[in-house]
N, C-alpha and C positions, 0 to 999 in steps of 0.2 A: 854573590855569584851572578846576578842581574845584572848587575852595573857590569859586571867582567865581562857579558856575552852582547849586553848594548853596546859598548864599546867595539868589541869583535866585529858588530853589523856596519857599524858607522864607519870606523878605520878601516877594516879589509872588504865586508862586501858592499859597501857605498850605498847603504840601502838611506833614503829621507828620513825627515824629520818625522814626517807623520806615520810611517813606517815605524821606525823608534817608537814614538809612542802610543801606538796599537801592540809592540810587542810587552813593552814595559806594563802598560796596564792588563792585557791577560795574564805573566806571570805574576804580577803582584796578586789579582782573582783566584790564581790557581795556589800561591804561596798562604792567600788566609782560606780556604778551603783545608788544605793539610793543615793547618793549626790549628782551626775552628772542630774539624771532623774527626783528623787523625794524632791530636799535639804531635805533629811534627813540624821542625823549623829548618829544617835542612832542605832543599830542595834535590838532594841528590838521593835520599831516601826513597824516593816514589819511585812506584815500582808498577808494572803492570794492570795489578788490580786496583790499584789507587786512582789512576791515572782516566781510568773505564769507568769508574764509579762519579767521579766528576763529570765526566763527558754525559752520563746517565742523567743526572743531576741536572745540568744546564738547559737537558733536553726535557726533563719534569718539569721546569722552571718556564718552560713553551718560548725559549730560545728558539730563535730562525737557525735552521741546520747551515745555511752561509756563515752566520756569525761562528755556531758551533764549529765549523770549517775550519776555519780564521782561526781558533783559538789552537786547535788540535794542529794544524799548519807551524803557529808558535813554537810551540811544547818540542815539536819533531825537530826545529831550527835547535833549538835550546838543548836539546837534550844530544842531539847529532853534535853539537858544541863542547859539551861537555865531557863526550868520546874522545873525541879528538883531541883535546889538550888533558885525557887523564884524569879527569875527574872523577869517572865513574869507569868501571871494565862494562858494561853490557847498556845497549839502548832497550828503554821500556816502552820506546813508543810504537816500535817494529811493527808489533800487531795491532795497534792503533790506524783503523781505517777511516777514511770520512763518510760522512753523512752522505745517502741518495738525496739529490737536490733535483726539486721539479726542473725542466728545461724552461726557461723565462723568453719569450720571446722581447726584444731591445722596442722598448716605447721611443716613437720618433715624431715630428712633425711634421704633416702633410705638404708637398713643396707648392700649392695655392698658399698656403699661409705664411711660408718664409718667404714666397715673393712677396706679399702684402707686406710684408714688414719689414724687408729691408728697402724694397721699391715703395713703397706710398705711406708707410708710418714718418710723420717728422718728427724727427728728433731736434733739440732744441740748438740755437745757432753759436751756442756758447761753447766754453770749454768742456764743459758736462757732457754736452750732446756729442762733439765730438767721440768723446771718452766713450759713453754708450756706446755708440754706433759701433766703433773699432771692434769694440770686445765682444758682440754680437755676429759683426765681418769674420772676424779670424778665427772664433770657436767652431764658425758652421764653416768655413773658407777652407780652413787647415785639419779640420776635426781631433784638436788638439786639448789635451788633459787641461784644466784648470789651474792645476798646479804648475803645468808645463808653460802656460800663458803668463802667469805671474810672473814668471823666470826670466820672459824677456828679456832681452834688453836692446838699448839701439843699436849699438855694435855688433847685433847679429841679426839684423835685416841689407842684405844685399840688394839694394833699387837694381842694378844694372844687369845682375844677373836673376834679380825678382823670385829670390830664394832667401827662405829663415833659418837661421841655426836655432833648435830647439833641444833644449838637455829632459830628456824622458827621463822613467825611472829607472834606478839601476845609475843614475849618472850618464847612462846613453844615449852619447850626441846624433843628429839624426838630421840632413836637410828637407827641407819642406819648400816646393816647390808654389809660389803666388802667382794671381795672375794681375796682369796689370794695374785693371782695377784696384786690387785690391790694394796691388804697392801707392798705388796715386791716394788712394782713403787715408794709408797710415803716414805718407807724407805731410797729407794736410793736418791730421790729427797730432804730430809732432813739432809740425808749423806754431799751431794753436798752443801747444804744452808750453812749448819755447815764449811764445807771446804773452802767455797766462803768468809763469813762473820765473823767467827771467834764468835765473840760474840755480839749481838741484843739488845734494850732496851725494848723488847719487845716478844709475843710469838706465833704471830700469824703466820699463817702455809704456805700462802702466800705473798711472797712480792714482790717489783720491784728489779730491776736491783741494787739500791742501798742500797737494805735490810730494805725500809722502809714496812711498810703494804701496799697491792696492794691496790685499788682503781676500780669503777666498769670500767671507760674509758679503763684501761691496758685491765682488762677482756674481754670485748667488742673486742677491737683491736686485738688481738690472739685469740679469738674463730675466728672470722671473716673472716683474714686472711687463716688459716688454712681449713676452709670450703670452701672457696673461689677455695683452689686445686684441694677440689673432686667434689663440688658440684655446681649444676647449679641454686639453690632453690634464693629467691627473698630473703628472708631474713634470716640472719646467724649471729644471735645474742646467746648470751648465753642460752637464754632462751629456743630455737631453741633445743638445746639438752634435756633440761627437755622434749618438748615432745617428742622427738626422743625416748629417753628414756621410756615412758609410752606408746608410739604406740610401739615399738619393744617388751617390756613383754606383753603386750597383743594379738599382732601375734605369740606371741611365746605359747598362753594358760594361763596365769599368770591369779589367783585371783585377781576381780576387787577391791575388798576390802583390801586385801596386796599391791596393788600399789597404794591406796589411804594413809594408814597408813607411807608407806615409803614419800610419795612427802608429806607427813602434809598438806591435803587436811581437813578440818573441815566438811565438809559434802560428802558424793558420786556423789554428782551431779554434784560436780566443776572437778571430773574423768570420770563421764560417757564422758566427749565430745570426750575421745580418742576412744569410742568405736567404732565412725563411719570409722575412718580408717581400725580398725580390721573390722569390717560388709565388706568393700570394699574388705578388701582380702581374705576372705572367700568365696565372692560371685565369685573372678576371681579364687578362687581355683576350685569354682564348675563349674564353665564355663569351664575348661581345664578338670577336672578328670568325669565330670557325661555324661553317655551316649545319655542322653536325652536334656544333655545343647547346 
């Protein structure tokens, strides 16, 4: 029945790989649960009280209520699945609610620091440095997913019109609009690829050291690295820069609804949360410039 409803994600709702396999491995968790607790091996058997008592469970178990989210998100896909092709007459996860989740305000980098680092860090004059650089440019440049980066490819940078096709998730094609700079950085940096590699089996826009397609660990490890110089922030992950990226247009005045359109956000409200950083600098602008502050 797994296999039946991963296949369901992948052929009709286009959902990724890593998608696929966040839902495969909670219901396999959920599948030795009912065996281990209840010998049950049917996954069409659970039922209301089953289903709550797991959720119970994961949360004794001092489970992050996101993750707990995430799983109960699954279960409602899988079981909403199994409706609809007749597997089961009644959904159990109806009254399945999710968890209250603290509101997290988005960890960013201070924009003293990303000047320092993209203006006065050198990076090395080889192919490497290239490669670094790029992947540091386009993540804070485009405020684009990780996974969305790897996906590149050269055929979907437009120099003339200095715009990237980028496939989001969901399979959602999406333009992203560069600015010259930025086109002129990943010219050179494809100059250098070409020079370094001669010829590829392949077209995608970044790679490792030995021209195969990058990987998210590489990405990870040189965004990391690199932050590590300017910055003192707890975490410095790739993703670290998407919001960098959407806190810095938004102190800068940017339309909340053009930085939603560019980051392929499906609704405004998975953008509002940058707004509390802008509110914060706003409120220290008035506290330094109002007489009465």
């Amino acid at each position: 029945m797994i296999e039946k409803f991963l296949q369901y994600i992948s052929f009709q709702k286009r959902q990724s790989i890593h998608t696929q396999s966040s839902y495969r491995n909670d219901l396999e968790q959920f599948a030795d649960y009912l065996t281990e607790t209840y010998q049950i091996s049917d996954l069409t058997q659970a039922d209301y009280h089953i289903i709550r008592s797991w959720i119970i469970s994961l949360s004794e178990a001092n489970l992050q209520a996101t993750s707990i989210n995430r799983k109960i998100a699954t279960l409602k896909s899988f079981y909403k699945f199994l409706v609809k092709q007749n597997y089961i007459l009644a959904n159990p996860t109806l009254r399945i609610k999710p968890l209250k989740t603290p509101k997290r305000t988005p960890v960013f980098i201070e924009e003293a620091d990303l000047t320092k680092l993209l203006d006065h860090v050198e990076f090395s004059e080889d192919f490497g440095g290239y490669r670094d650089k790029i992947i540091i440019e386009m993540l804070y440049n485009m405020g684009i997913r990780e996974a969305e980066l790897l996906n590149i490819k050269e055929l979907d940078i437009n120099y003339i019109r200095q715009e990237i096709k980028v496939l989001g998730k969901g399979n959602k094609q999406r333009i992203i609009p560069i600015t010259p700079t930025l086109s002129h950085l990943i010219q050179e940096y494809v100059y250098q690829k070409q020079q370094t590699f001669q010829q590829l089996n392949h077209d995608f826009l970044i790679v490792t050291d030995s021209g195969e397609p990058a990987y998210p660990m590489l990405i990870y490890r040189i965004v990391k690295k690199y932050l590590t110089l300017v910055s003192n922030a707890n975490k410095k992950s790739p993703h670290i820069l998407r919001h960098t990226f959407a806190t810095h247009l938004l102190n800068k005045g940017a339309d909340l609804n053009a930085i939603k359109e560019i980051m392929g956000h499906s609704n405004l409200s998975a953008t509002q949360i940058y707004t509390h950083n802008s509110l914060e600098k706003l409120k220290e602008i008035f506290e330094q410039a109002h007489p009465k502050a």
